[in-house]
N, C-alpha and C positions, 0 to 999 in steps of 0.2 A: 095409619097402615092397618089393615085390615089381618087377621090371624087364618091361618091357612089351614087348612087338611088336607095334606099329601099324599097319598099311598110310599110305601117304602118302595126303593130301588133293588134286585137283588144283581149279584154278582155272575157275572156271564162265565167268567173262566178260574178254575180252580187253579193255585200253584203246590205242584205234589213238591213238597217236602221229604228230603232223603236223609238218611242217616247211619251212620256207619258206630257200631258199638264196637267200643275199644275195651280193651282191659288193662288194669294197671294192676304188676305184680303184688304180692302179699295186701290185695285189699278185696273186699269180698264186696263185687256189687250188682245190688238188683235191676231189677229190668225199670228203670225210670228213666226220666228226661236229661239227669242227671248225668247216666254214662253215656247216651247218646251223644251227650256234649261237651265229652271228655278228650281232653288233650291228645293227640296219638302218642307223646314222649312228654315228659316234666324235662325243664331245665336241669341244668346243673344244680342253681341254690337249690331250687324245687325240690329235687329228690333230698337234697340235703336235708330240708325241712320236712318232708315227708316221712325220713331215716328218725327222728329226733322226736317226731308227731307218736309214731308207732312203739317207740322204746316207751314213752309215757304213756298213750293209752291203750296197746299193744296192737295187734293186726285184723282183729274184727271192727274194721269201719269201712266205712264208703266215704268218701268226700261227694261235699254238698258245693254247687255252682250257684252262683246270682242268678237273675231271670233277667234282670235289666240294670241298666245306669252305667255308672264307668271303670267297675271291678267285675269282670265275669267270670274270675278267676278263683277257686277254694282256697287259690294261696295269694294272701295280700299282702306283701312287704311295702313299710310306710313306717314313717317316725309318729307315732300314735300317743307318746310321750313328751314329744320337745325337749327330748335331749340331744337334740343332733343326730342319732343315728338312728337305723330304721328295727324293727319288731315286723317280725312274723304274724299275721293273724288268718288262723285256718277254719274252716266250716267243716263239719263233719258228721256221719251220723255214728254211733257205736251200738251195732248192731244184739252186743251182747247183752246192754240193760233189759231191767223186763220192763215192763206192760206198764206199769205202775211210774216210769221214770221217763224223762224228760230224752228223747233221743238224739234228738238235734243237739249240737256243742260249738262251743266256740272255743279254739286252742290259740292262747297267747305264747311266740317263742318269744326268744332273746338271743342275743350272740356272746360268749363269752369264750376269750382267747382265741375268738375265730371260730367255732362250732356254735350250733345252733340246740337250745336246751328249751324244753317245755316249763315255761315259769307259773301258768294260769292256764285252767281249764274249769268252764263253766257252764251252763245248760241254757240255753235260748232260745227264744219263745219262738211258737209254730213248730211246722213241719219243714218248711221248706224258705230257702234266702230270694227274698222279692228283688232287695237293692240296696245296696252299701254305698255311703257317703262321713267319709272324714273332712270336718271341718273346725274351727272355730266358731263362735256363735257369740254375737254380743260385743259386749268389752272383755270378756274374760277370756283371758289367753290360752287355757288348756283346749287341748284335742279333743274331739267328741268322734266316738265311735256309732254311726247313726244306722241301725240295722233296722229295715222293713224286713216284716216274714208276713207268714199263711198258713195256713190248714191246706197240706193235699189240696183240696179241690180250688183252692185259692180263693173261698168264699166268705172267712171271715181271716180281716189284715189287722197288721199288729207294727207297730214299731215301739223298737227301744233306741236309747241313748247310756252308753258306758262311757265310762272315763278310767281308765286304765294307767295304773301309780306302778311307777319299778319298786317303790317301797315297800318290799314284803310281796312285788309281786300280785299285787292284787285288782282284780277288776271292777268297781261299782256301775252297777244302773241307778243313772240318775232320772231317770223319764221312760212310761212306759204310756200308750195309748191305742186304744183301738181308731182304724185310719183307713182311708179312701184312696188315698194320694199324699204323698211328701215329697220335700224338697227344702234342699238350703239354697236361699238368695239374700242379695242385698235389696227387699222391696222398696223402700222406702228411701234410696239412697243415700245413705249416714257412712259408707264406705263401712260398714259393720253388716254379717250376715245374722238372718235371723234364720229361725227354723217354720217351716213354712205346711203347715197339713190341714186334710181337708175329711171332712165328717160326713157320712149319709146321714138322712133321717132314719132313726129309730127309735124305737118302745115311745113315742109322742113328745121323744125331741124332734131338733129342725135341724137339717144340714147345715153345718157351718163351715167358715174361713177363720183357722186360727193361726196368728203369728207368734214368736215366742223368740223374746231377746235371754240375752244369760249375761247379770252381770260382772260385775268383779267379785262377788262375794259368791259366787256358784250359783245364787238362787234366780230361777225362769220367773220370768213376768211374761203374760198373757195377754194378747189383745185378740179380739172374734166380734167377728160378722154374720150376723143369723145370711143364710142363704134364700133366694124369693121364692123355692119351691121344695115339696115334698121327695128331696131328689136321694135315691140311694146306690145309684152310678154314677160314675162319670166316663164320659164317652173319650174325650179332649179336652186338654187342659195345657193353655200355651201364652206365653210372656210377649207383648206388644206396647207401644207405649200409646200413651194417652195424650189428648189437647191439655196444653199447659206442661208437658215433658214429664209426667209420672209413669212408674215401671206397672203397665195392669197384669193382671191374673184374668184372662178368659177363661170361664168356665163353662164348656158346653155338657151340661148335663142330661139326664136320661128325668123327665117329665113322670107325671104320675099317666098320661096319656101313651107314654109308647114315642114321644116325636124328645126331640130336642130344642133345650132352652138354655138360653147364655144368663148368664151374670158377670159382671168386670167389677174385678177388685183393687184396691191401690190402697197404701199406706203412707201417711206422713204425721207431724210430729202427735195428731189427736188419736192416731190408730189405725186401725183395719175401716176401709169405706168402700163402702156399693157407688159402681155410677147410674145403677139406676134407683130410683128414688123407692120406689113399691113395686111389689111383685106384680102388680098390673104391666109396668112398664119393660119389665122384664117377660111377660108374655108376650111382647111382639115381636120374639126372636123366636118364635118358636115356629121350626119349621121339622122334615124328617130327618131322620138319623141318618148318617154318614154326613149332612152337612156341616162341615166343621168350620169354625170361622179360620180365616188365611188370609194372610196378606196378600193380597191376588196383583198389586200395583210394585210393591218392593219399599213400602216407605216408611214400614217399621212400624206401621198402626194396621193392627188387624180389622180386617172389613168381616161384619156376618153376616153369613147370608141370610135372606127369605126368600119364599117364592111369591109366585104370580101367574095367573093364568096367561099364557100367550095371547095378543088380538085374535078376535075370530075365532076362540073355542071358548067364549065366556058361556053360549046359552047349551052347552053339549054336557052329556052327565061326565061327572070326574074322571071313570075310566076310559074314556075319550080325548080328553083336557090332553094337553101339552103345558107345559111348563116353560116360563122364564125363570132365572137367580135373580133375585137385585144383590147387588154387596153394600153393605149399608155400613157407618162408621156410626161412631158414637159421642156425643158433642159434650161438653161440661156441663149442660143441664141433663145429661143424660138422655135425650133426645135420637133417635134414632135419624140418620139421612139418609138417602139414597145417593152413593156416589156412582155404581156402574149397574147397567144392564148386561146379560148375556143369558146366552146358554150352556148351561153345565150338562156333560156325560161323567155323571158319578159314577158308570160302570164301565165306560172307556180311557176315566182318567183326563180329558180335556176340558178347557175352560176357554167359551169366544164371547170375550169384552166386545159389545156394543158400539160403533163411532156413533158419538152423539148424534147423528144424523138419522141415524135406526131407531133412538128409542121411544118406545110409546107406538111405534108405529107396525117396525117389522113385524114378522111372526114364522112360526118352523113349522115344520110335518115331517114327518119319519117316511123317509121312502123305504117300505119292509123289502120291496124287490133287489135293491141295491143296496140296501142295509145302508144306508145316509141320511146324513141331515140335511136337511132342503132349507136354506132360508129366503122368504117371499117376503115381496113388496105388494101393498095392499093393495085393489082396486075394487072400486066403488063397495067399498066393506066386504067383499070377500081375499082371499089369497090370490093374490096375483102372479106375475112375474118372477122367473129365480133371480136371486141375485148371488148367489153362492154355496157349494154344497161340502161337509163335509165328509169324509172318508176316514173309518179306521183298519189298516189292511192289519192280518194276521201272520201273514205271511209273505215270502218275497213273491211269488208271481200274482201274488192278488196286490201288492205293492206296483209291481211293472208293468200290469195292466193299466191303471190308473196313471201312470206317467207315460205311456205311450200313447194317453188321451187326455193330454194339457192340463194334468193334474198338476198342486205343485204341493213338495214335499215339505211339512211344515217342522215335525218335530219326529225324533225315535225314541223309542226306548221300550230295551229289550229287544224280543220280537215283533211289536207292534209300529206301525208306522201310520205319520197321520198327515191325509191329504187333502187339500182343499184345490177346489176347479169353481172358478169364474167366468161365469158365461159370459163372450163378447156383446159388450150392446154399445152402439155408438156413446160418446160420452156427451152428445145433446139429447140424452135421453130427458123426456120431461119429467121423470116424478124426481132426480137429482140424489137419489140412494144408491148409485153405482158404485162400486169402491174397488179401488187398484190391491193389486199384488202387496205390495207397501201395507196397506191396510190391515188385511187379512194377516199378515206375519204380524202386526203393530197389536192386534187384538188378541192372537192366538195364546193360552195359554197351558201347557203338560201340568198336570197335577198328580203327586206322587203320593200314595195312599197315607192315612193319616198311620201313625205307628204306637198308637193306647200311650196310656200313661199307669200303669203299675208303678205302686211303689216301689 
């Protein structure tokens, strides 16, 4: 398989984003993403603990929000001890320290006699909460309190690890690292989670994949994977499994070129392993950004994509070229395959799977007039024949247009709607690339924008 140069795709329609700033009495706060994203009312406990939060550190703070994962809230209640009952833990900034002091906090309550008391308050690294995950880790049974942060501009990340003792009350960090991406999973399948993070290259290190078990005596053991490229983004980063039933780590990352390149990671009892062998072999996923690998079939093994020139635009300069996708899967020798053909609209959101009967053969043209995709059958090595076009309306009567003229509606979402019309041709047509209504639905596929991976 040959290595591509794609032009990038850009984005046809913006979504404006609205927000309504709220205020929350006795706390003072600034114009950030923060209050934008602030509750209209706290709970009952909420205020409880916000009442308890403020008698301890008093009324000059702001509360700090997650940016992603499954806590978006400044106030976490969770048993973070394994005593049976749940702790308070608050994100905050205290507006009153100086310059010199760490502004960002983390507040541990507790409950006693039924009120909620500040037991720990401690300083946390960054400016801002990327993504909060409590878990276990290991064989060792205690609670892990797993905070990604950032700097403001969210340019350099950071995670910790606390473990938090009602013994006096006290919080320790036991793990601190600078990070690209984390995550707790079971990789490896041992029914035990490990802790899961991923490195750019920097200062003439190489990106890496580190896993990290914790055993019974507290202390992390380390396994890592050098990464096959100079990579200091990552675009997409998503969990599929592999030939032979292993959990992989797709890693679509940002090339020292500008395009995107996968790597697949998986663990078993030797460590952390690459499915492809050298970073040569890992260059043949390189294709442009936005292509993110996806399960495009449903069967649990992520396909990546590459491209390809369409038939019939091989000898035309590149900004001319049309494009095919292949989705290619990944075999045990690391081996790339072609399992499907199609054409993807990365900026309409659609995906149309190939009937084996198309590939190698068909080929598209953008009709600019009617804003569609045309697909032809070839004749005597030019474009031939339609055999199907696609439609994306924006609206409803550019919708109703197109079904008052034997379009048929394949998929919505949102405001967009997506149409396909198959020209009638007798079905002894001889070149035998005709395809039914059936088909067209059986190929069609909505693709919902990839959503980053921040820690």
């Amino acid at each position: 398989m040959n290595r591509l140069s794609v032009p990038r795709h850009s984005c046809r329609r913006l979504i404006p984003l609205l927000a309504v700033i709220m205020t929350l009495p006795g706390c003072s706060f600034g114009s950030n993403i923060d209050n934008l994203m602030a509750p209209p009312k706290l709970s009952v406990e909420q205020e409880q603990i916000y009442n308890a939060l403020t008698d301890a550190a008093g009324t000059n703070i702001s509360l700090k929000y997650p940016k992603s994962g499954k806590y978006l809230s400044a106030f976490i209640v969770e048993d973070i001890d394994g005593d049976g009952g749940s702790e308070a833990v608050v994100f905050y900034e205290k507006t009153s320290l100086t310059a010199q002091e760490n502004t960002l906090r983390i507040n541990i309550l507790d409950q006693y006699d039924g009120k909620w008391r500040s037991v720990c308050d401690t300083p946390a690294e960054g400016a801002e909460i990327d993504k909060v995950m409590i878990s276990q880790l290991g064989s060792n049974q205690r609670i892990n309190l797993i905070i990604g942060s950032s700097l403001i501009n969210r340019s350099e990340k950071n995670v910790a690890i606390y473990n938090y003792s009602p013994a006096g009350g006290v919080i320790e960090q036991t793990f601190s690292q600078a990070c690209s991406f984390i995550d707790v999973t079971d990789l490896d399948g041992d029914l035990e989670n490990e802790f899961l993070l991923l490195t750019g290259s920097s200062g003439g290190s190489a990106a890496e994949a580190q896993a990290y078990k914790l055993d019974a005596d507290g202390k992390y053991h380390k396994y890592n994977a050098e990464l096959s490229g100079s990579f200091t983004e990552f675009e997409n980063i998503s969990y599929g499994s592999l030939y032979g039933g292993q959990k992989g780590l797709y890693i679509d990352a940002l090339s020292a070129t500008g395009s995107i390149q996968t790597d697949v990671i998986y663990m078993d009892s030797s460590g952390l392993n690459k499915v492809f062998a050298t970073p040569e072999d890992s260059l043949e996923t390189l294709r442009p950004v936005g292509y993110s690998s996806y399960d495009v079939d449903g069967d649990g093994i992520l396909e990546i994509p590459v491209q390809t020139i369409a038939p019939g635009y091989e000898e035309m300069s590149e900004s001319e070229q049309m494009k095919l996708t292949l989705w290619t899967d990944v075999n045990k020798d690391g081996i790339l395959k072609v399992k499907y053909s199609s054409y993807y609209s990365l900026n309409e959101g659609y995906i149309f799977i190939f009937p084996d009967k198309w590939n190698s053969t068909v080929t598209v043209r953008r009709d600019n007039i009617n804003d569609e995709i045309v697909f032809l059958s070839p004749e005597n090595g030019q474009p031939g024949r339609e055999l199907m076009r696609i439609f994306c309306a924006e609206d409803m009567p550019s919708r109703n247009d197109r079904l008052s003229s034997s379009y048929m509606l394949m998929h919505t979402r949102g405001d967009s709607s997506y149409l396909v019309y198959i020209p009638p041709y007798p079905e002894e047509y001889s070149d035998g690339l005709s395809i039914s209504a059936g088909d067209a639905a059986l190929g069609f596929r909505s693709k919902e924008p990839d959503t980053g991976t921040a820690p």
